[in-house]
Wavefront OBJ file of the C-alpha trace (Angstrom):
o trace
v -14.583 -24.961 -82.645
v -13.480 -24.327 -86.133
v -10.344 -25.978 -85.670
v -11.838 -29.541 -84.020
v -14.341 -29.150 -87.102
v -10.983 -28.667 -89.628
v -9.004 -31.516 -87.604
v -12.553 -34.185 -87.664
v -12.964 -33.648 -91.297
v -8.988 -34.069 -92.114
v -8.945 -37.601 -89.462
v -12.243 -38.520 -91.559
v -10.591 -37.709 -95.178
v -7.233 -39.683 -94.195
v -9.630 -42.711 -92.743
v -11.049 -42.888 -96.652
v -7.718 -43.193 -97.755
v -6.500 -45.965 -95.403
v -10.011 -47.504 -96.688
v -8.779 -47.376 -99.955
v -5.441 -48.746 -98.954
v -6.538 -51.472 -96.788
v -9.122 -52.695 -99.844
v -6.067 -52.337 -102.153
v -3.832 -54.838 -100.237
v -5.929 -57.539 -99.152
v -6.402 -56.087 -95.519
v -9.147 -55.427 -92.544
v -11.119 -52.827 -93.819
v -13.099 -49.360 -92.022
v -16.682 -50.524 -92.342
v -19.141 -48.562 -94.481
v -21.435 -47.789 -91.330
v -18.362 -46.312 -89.266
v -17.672 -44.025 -91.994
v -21.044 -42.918 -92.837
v -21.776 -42.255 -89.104
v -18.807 -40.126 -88.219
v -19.288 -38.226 -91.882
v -22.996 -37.713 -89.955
v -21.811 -36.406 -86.789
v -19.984 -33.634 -89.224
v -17.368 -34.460 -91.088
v -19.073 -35.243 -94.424
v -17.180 -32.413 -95.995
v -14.257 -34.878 -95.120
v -15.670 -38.186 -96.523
v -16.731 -36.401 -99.488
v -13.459 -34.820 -100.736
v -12.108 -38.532 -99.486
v -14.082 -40.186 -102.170
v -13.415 -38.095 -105.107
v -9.932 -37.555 -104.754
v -9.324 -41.431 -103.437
v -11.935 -42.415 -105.792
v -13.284 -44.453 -103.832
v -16.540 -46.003 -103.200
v -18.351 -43.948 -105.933
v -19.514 -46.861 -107.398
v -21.705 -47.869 -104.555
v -25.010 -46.184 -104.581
v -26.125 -47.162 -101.601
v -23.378 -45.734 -99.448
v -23.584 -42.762 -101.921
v -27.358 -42.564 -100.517
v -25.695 -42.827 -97.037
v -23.193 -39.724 -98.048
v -25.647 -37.781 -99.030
v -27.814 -38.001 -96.027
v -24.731 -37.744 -93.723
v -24.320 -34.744 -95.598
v -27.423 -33.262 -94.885
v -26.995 -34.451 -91.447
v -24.076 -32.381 -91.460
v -25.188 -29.094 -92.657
v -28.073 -29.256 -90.081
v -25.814 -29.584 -87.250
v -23.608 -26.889 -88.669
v -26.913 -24.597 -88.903
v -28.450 -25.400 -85.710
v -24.728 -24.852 -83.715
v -23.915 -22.240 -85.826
v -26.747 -20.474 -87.371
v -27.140 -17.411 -85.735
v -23.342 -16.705 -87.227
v -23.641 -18.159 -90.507
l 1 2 3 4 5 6 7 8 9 10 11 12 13 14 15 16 17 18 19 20 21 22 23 24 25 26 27 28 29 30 31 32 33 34 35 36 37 38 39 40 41 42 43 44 45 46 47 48 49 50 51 52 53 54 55 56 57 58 59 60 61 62 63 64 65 66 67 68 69 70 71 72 73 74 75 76 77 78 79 80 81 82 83 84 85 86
């Protein structure tokens, strides 16, 4: 399970960056809602480190609003699979 969760956040980290690549050329972009739902289903860990190190959409506060619910989406799921462990 560890791995997938490893492997979900590194597919939703390199999505941010193809974000960030598509807006930089002009190109059909990953919409705001796919990424904040997949960061949901846990992989905001992924989508977060995306942002700061692609710098990208930081300036937007209402997908910021989004990131931070998806990551408290997030850390409930992990809790509720996980919480007799953790």
């Amino acid at each position: 399970m560890a791995k997938f969760f490893i492997l979900y956040n590194f597919a939703v980290f390199l999505a941010v960056g193809l974000d960030k690549f598509l807006a930089g050329h002009s190109r059909r972009r990953i919409s705001e809602a796919s990424l904040l739902i997949v960061a949901a289903l846990g992989a905001a860990p992924g989508l977060w480190a995306g942002m700061l190190l692609f710098r990208h959409k930081t300036r937007k506060s209402l997908f910021l609003a989004g990131a931070v619910l998806a990551l408290a989406t997030s850390i409930a799921i992990l809790v509720m699979t996980h919480g007799a462990a953790l």
